[in-house]
DRENTOR-132140 format. One record per residue (C-alpha): chain; x, y, z. Coordinates in steps of 0.2 Angstrom, whole numbers. Layout:
<atoms>
[atom 'A', [X, Y, Z]]
...
</atoms>
This chain:
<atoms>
[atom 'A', [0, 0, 0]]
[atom 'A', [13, 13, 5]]
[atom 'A', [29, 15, 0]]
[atom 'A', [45, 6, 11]]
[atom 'A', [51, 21, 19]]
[atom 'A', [33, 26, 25]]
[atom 'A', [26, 8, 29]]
[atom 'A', [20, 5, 47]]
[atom 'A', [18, 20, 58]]
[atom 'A', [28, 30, 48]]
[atom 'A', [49, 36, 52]]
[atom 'A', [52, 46, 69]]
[atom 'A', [56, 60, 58]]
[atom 'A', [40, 59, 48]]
[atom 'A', [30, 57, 66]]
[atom 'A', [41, 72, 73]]
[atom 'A', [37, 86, 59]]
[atom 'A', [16, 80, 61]]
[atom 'A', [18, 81, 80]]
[atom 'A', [29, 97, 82]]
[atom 'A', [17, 108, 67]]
[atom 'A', [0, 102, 77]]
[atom 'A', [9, 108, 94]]
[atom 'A', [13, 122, 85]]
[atom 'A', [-1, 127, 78]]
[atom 'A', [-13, 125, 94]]
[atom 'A', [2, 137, 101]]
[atom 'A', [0, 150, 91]]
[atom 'A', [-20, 150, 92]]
[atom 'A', [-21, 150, 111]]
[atom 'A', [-7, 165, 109]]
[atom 'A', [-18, 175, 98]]
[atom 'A', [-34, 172, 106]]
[atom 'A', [-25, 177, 121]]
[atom 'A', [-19, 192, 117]]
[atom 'A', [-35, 198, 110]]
[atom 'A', [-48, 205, 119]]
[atom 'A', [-64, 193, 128]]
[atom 'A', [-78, 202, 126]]
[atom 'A', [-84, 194, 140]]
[atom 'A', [-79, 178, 152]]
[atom 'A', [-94, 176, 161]]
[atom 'A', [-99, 164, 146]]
[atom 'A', [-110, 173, 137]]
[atom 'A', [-118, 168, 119]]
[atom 'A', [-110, 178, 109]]
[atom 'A', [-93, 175, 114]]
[atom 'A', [-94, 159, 116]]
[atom 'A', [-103, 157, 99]]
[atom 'A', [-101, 172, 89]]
[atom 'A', [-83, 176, 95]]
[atom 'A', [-91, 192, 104]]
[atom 'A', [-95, 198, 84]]
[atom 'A', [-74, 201, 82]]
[atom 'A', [-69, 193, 70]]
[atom 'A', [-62, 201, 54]]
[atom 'A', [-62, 196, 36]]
[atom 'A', [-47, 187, 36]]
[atom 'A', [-53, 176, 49]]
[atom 'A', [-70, 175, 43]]
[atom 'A', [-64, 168, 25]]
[atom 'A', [-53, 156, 34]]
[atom 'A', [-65, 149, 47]]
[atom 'A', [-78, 148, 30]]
[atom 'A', [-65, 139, 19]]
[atom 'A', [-59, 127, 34]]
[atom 'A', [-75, 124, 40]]
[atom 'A', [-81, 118, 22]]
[atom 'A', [-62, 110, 16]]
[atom 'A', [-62, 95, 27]]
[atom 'A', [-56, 78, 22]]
[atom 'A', [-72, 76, 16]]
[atom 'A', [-68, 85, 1]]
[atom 'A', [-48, 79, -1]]
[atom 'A', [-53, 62, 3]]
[atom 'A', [-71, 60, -3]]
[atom 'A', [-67, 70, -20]]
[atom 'A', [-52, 63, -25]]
[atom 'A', [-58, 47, -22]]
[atom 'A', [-70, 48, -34]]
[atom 'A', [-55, 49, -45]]
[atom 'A', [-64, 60, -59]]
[atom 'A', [-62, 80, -63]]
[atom 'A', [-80, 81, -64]]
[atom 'A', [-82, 82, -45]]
[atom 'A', [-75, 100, -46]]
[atom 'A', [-93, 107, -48]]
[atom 'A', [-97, 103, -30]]
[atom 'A', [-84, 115, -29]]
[atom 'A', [-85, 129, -43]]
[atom 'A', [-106, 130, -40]]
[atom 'A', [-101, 132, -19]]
[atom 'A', [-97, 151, -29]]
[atom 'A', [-116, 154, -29]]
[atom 'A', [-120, 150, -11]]
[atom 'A', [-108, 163, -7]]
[atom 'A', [-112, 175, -14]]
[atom 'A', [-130, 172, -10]]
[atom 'A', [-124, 172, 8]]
[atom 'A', [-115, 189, 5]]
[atom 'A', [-131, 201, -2]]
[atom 'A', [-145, 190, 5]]
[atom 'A', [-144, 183, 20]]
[atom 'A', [-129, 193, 27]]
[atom 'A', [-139, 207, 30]]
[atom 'A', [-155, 199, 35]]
[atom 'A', [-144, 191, 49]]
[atom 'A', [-136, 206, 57]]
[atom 'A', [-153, 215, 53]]
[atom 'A', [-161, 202, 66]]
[atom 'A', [-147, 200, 78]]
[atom 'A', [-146, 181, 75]]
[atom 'A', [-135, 169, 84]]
[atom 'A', [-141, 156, 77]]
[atom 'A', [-150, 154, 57]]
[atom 'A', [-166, 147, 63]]
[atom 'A', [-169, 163, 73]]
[atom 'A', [-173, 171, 58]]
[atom 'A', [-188, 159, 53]]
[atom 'A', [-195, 164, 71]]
[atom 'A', [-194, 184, 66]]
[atom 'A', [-202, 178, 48]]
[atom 'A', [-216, 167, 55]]
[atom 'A', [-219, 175, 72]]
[atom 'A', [-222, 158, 77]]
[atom 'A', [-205, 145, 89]]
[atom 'A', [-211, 128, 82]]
[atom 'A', [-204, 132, 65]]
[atom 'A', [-187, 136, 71]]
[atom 'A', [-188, 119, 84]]
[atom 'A', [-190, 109, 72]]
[atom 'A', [-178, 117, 58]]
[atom 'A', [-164, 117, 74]]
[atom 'A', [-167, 99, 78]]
[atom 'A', [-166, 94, 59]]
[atom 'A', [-148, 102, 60]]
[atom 'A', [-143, 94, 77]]
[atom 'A', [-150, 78, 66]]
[atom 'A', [-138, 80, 53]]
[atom 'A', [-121, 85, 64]]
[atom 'A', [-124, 73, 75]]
[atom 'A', [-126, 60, 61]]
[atom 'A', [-118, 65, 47]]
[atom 'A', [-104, 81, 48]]
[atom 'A', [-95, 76, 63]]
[atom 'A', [-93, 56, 61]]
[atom 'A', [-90, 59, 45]]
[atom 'A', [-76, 71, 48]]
[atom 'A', [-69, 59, 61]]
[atom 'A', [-69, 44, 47]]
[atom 'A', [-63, 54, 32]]
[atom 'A', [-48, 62, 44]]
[atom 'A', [-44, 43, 51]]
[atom 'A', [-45, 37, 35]]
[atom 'A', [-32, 49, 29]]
[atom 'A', [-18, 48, 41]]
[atom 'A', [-20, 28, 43]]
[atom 'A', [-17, 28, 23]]
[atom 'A', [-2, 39, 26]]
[atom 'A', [5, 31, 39]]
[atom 'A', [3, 15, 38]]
[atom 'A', [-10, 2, 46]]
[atom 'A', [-1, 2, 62]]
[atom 'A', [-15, 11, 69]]
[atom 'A', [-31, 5, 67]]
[atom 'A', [-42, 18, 59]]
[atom 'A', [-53, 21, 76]]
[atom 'A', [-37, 25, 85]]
[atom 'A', [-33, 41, 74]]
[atom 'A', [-51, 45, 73]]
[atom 'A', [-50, 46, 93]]
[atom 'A', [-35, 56, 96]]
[atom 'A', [-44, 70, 80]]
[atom 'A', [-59, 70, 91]]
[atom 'A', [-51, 75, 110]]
[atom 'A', [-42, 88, 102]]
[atom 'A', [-55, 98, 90]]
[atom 'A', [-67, 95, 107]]
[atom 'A', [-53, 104, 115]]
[atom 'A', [-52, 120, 107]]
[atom 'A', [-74, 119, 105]]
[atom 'A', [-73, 119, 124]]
[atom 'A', [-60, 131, 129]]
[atom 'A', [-59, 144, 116]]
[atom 'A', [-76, 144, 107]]
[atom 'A', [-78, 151, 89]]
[atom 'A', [-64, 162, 93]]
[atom 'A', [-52, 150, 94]]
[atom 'A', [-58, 138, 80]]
[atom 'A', [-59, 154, 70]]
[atom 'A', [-41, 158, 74]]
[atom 'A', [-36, 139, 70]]
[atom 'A', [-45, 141, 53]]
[atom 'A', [-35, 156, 46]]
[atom 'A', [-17, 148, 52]]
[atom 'A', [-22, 131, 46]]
[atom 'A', [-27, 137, 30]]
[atom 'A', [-11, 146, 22]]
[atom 'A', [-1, 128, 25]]
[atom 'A', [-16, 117, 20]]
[atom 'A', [-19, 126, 4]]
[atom 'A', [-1, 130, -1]]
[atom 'A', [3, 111, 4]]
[atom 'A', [-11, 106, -4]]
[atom 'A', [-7, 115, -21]]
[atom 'A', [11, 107, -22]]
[atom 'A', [3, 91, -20]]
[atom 'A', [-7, 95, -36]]
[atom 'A', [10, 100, -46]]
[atom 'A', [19, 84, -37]]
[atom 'A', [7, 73, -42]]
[atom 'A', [6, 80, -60]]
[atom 'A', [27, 78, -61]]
[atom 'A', [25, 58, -57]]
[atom 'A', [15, 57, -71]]
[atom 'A', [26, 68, -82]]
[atom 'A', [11, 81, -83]]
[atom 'A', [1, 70, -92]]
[atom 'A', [-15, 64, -86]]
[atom 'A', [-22, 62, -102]]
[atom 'A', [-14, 44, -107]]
[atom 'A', [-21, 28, -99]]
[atom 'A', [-36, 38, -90]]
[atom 'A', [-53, 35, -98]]
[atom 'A', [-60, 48, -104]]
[atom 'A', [-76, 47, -93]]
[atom 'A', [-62, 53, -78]]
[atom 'A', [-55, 68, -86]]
[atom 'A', [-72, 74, -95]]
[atom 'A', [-82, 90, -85]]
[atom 'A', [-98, 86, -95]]
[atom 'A', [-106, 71, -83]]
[atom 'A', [-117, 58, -94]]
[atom 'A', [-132, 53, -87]]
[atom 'A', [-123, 37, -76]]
[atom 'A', [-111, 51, -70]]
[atom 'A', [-110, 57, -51]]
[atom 'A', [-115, 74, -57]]
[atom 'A', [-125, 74, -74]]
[atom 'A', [-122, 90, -84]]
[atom 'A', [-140, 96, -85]]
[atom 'A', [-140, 94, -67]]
[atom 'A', [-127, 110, -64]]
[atom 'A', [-145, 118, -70]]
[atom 'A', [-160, 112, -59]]
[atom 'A', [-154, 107, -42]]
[atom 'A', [-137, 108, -40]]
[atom 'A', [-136, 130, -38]]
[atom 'A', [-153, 126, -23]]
[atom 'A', [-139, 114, -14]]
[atom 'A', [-125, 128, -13]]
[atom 'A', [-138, 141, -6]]
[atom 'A', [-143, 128, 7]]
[atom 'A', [-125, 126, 11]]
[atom 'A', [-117, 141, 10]]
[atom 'A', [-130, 151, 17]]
[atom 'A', [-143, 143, 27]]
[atom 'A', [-132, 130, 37]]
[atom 'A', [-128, 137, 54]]
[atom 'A', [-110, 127, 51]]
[atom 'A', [-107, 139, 40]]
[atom 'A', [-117, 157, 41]]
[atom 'A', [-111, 157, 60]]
[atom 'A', [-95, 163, 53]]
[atom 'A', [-102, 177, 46]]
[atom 'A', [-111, 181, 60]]
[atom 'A', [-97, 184, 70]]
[atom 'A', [-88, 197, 60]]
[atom 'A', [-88, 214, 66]]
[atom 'A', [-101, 221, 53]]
[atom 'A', [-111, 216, 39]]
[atom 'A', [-96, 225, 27]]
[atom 'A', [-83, 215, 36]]
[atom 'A', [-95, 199, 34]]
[atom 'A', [-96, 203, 16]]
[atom 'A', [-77, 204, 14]]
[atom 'A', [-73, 186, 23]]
[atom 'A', [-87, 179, 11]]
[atom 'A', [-81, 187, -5]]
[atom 'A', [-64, 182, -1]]
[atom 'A', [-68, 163, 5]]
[atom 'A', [-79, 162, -14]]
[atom 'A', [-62, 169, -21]]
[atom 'A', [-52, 153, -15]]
[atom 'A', [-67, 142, -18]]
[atom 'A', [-66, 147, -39]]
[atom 'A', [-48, 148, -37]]
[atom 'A', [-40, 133, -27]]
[atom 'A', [-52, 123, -20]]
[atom 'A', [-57, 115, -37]]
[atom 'A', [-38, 107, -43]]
[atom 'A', [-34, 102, -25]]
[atom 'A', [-49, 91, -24]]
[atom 'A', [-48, 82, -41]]
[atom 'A', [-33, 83, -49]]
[atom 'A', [-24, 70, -36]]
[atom 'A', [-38, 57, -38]]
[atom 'A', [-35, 55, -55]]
[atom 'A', [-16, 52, -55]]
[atom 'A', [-21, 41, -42]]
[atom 'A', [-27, 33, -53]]
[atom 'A', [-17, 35, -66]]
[atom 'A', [-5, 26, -56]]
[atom 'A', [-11, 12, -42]]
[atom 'A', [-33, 12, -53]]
[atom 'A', [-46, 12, -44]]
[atom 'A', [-42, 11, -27]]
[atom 'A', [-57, 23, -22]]
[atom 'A', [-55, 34, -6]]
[atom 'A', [-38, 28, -2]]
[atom 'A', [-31, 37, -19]]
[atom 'A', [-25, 54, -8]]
[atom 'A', [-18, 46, 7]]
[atom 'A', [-7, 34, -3]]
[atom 'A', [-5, 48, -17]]
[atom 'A', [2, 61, -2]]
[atom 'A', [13, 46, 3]]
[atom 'A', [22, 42, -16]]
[atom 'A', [25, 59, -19]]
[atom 'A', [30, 69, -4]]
[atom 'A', [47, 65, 4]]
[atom 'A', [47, 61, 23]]
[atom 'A', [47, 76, 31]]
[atom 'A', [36, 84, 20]]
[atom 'A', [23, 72, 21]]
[atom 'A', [24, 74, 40]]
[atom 'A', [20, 92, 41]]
[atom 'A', [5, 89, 25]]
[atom 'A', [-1, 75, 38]]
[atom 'A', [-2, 90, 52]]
[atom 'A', [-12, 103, 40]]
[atom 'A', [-25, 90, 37]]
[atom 'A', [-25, 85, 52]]
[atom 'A', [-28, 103, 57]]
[atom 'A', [-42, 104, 43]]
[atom 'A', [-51, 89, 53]]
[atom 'A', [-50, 97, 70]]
[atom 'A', [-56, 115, 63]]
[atom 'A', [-70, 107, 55]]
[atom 'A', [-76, 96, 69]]
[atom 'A', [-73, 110, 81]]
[atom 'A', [-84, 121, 70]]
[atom 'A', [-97, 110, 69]]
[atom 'A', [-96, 103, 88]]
[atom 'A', [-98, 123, 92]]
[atom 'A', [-112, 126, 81]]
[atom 'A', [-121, 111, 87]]
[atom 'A', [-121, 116, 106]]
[atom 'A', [-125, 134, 98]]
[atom 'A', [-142, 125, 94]]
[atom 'A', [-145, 116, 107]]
[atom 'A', [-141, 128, 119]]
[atom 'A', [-149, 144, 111]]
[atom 'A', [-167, 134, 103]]
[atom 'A', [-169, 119, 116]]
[atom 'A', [-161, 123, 133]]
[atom 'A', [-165, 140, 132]]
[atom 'A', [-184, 137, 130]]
[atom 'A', [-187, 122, 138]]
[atom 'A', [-175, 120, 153]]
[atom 'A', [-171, 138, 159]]
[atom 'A', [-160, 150, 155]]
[atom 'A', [-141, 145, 153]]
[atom 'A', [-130, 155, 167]]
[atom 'A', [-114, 152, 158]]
[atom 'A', [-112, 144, 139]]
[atom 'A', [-93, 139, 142]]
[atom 'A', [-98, 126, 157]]
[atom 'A', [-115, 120, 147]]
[atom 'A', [-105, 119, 131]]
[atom 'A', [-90, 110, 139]]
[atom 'A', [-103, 94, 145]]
[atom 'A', [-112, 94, 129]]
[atom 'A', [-99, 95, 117]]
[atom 'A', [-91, 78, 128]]
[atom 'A', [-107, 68, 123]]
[atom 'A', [-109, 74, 106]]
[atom 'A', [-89, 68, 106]]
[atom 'A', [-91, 51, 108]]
[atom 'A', [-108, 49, 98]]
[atom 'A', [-97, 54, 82]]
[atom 'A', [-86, 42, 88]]
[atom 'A', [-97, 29, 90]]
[atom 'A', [-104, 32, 72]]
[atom 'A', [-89, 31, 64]]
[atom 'A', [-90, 12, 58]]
[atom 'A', [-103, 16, 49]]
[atom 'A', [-95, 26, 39]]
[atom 'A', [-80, 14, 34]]
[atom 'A', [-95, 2, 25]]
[atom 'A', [-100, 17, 11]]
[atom 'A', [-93, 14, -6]]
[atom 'A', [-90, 34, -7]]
[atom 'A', [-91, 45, 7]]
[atom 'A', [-94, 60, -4]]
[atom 'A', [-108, 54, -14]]
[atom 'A', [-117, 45, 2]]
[atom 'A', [-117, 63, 10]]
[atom 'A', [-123, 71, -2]]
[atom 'A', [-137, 60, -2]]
[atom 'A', [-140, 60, 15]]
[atom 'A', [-140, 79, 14]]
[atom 'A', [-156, 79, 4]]
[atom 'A', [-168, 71, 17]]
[atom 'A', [-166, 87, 25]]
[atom 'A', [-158, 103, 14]]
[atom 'A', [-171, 107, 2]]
[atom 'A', [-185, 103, 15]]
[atom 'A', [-176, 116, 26]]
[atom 'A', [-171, 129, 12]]
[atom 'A', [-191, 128, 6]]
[atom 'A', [-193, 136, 25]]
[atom 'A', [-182, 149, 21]]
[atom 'A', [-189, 153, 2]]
[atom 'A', [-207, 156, 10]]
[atom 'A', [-204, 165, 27]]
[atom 'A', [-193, 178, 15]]
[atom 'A', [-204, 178, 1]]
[atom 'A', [-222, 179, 8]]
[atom 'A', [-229, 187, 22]]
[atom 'A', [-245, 178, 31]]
[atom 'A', [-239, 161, 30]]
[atom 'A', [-242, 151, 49]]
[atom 'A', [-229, 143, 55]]
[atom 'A', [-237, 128, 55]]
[atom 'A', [-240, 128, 35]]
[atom 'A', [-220, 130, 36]]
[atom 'A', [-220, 115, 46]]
[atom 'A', [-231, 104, 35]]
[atom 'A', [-219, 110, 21]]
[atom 'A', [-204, 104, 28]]
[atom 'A', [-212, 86, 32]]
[atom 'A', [-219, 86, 14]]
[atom 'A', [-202, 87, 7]]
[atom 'A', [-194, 75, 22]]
[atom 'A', [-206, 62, 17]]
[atom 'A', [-205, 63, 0]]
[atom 'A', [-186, 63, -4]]
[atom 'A', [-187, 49, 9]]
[atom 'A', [-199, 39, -1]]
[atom 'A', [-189, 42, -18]]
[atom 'A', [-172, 39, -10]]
[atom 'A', [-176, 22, 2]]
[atom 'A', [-189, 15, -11]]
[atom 'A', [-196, 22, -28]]
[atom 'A', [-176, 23, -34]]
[atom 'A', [-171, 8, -26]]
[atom 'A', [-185, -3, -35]]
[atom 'A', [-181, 4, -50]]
[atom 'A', [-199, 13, -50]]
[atom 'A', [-190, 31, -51]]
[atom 'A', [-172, 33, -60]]
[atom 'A', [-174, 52, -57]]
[atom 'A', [-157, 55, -51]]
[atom 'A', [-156, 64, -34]]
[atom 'A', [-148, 78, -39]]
[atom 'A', [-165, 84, -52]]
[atom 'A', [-175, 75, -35]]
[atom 'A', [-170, 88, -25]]
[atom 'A', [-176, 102, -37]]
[atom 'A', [-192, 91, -37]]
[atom 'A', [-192, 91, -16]]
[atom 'A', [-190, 109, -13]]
[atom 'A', [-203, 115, -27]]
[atom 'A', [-216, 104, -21]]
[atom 'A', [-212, 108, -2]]
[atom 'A', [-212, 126, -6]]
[atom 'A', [-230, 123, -13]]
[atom 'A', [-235, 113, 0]]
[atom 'A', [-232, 125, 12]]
[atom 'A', [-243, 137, 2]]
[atom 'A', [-258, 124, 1]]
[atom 'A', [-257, 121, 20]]
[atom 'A', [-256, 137, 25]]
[atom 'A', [-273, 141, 12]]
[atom 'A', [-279, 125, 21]]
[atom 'A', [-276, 135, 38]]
[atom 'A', [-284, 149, 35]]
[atom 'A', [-269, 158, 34]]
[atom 'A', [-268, 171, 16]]
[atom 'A', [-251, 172, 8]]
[atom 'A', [-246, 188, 3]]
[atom 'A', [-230, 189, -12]]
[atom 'A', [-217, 200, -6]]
[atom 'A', [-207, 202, -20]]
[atom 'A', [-190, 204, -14]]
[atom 'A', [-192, 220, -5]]
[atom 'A', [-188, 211, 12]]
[atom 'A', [-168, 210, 3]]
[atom 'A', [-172, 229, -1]]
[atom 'A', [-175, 234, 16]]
[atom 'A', [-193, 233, 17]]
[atom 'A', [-205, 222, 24]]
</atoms>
């Protein structure tokens, strides 16, 4: 699997550089988070969760791009072993800027810590934002922080060797990105983000030109064309008319109604500064993100064939010498801790600010209620981490899994900002329309072979018919819904 020099657990010079950069790096966050200003240490929401709104642009692009550019996507994508992939990537451009001149502004405008606050404001009615929050506790509980865990695991156990069994790694990722969620907060995984980031893509772009170099800069020879062509058939991962119904509606889900994600912006100092961190975080996303997640896969191929989500662990490890493969080992490792750290914190975020908040009591101090919660949710990633190593392809199982819930919840967001009138519980009857149905298609109609529709055009399908539903129900209700327009982006409303 691995070349001589790297087999087993790796050199002691090769373990060294990995440990000394990840001491390193959590060195230099504490030192910057220390030396900045705590806008308060009595553990309060917003500096636990929104970093006390301090965060410039720099930091807000990082955390963004860090949060997103996990070993999901250098593992997942590249494990695919095709170029086409790169759209996940190139479309994540319209979600941002969506994020940026939409929901940006309608976020600072309502003063939201969390995203599902804004469909309380837009329904005047809690049940809507309960259940929207509970769906995203769902889905990082069950999907982004596992599989975070397995990807990362995954990674360094095909760098290093199988001396340590994937668990092992996957254990040691989630005590430390549980540390820096419990005792620095956003502000801390914020910080991690941006440091991370400059080493991770800059390693990760002389991985690209290394790779290239074993094979001679030619991909082209002994690759089928199906692996190198942009334009997906219909059997493809991504289908080309399929970049045209649903693919843009999965971006805007992700890139600007996922707390994950929008809770970066909300922590920048102002909307103008939010809107800097986004447009530079789309800027890397058009620029770097889309080689660094494709290109490697196919010389993977190229040169060991299909060997599926192994194909960057054991590319890193042909191509890089020792030592450098050592401090690549660290960045990613750094990217798997900033992302499970972001997401852990976002999850007590919700927990805290839409369950515990309503329906225990108010919470006297965030850090200590974080602390215990982000433990537990720790070891339920952990413990959903097999699960993972039976998938095929981690990438295209998220994605699915992503549309039991995303277009549901984006249908929420498309009415309570287009329509005034509508009852919370029309919104409601939406959401479970489109659950039910995507749930229907994807565990029986396509499985039968009753329905080929792939789930890509599906989703389209599940947020136009949710959104519709909503609108019947609410009829149904009594309720009159009243077209906005898009005066509420203008100010009004």
């Amino acid at each position: 699997m691995m070349p001589t020099d790297l087999a087993g657990v790796g050199s002691s010079l090769q373990i060294g550089v990995f440990l000394g950069i990840t001491a390193l790096t959590a060195l230099l966050t504490w030192w910057w988070v220390r030396r900045g200003k705590r806008a308060s240490a009595d553990g309060s929401r917003q500096e636990v969760y929104l970093a006390g709104k301090s965060l410039t642009w720099p930091f807000v692009a990082g955390s963004i791009t860090l949060t997103n550019l996990s070993t999901d996507q250098l593992v997942g994508m590249n494990g695919n072993q095709m170029l086409l992939l790169a759209w996940w990537e190139i479309a994540g451009f319209v979600g941002l800027m969506v994020l940026a001149f939409v929901f940006v502004p309608l976020y600072y405008r309502y003063n939201c810590t969390t995203v599902t606050e804004l469909l309380e404001r837009r329904y005047e009615g809690r049940s809507i934002r309960t259940l929207i929050s509970g769906i995203f506790l769902f889905g990082n509980l069950l999907i982004y922080l596992p599989a975070a865990l397995y990807s990362g695991g995954l990674f360094l156990q095909s760098l290093f060797g199988t001396g340590i069994p994937l668990i092992g790694w996957a254990i040691a990722l989630a005590v430390i990105s549980a540390a820096y969620a419990i005792f620095g907060g956003l502000r801390a995984v914020a910080v991690m983000d941006t440091f991370s980031g400059v080493g991770i893509l800059g390693l990760a772009l002389l991985i690209v030109v290394l790779a290239l170099a074993a094979v001679d800069f030619d991909i082209v020879s002994g690759v089928p064309a199906e692996r190198l062509s942009m334009i997906g058939n219909a059997d493809s991962p991504i289908p080309f008319h399929t970049l045209f119904t649903g693919m843009a509606f999965i971006q805007i889900f992700y890139w600007s109604t996922n707390q994950n994600i929008t809770q970066k912006a909300m922590a920048a100092t102002s909307v103008a500064e939010a809107r800097r961190g986004v447009f530079a975080a789309a800027a890397i996303r058009i620029l770097i993100v889309p080689p660094i997640v494709v290109v490697p896969g196919v010389v993977a191929y190229k040169l060991f064939g299909d060997i599926g989500d192994a194909s960057y662990g054991r590319l890193v490890g042909e191509v890089l010498p020792t030592w450098l493969s050592g401090a690549f080992a660290a960045m990613v490792a750094a990217a798997v801790i900033t992302t499970f750290s972001a997401v852990l914190n976002s999850t007590i975020a919700l927990w805290s600010v839409d369950f515990h908040e309503r329906f225990i009591g108010p919470v006297a101090n965030h850090w200590k209620l974080g602390a215990g919660l982000s433990v537990a949710a720790t070891i339920f990633a952990l413990l959903m981490v097999p699960v993972y190593q039976n998938a095929d392809s981690i990438i295209n199982l998220l994605q699915q899994l992503n549309g039991l819930s995303s277009m549901p919840v984006l249908s929420a967001f498309i009415v309570g900002l287009l329509f005034s009138g509508v009852q919370a519980r029309a919104a409601i009857a939406g959401v479970l329309w489109g659950i039910a149905l995507y749930g229907l298609y994807s565990f029986w109609l396509q499985p039968s072979g009753l329905a080929q529709l792939h789930y890509i055009d599906m989703m389209l399908v599940t947020l136009a018919t949710s959104v519709l539903a909503a609108l019947v129900a609410n009829r149904l209700l009594g309720g009159r819904a009243v077209w906005l327009g898009f005066a509420l982006f203008r100010g009004g409303a």
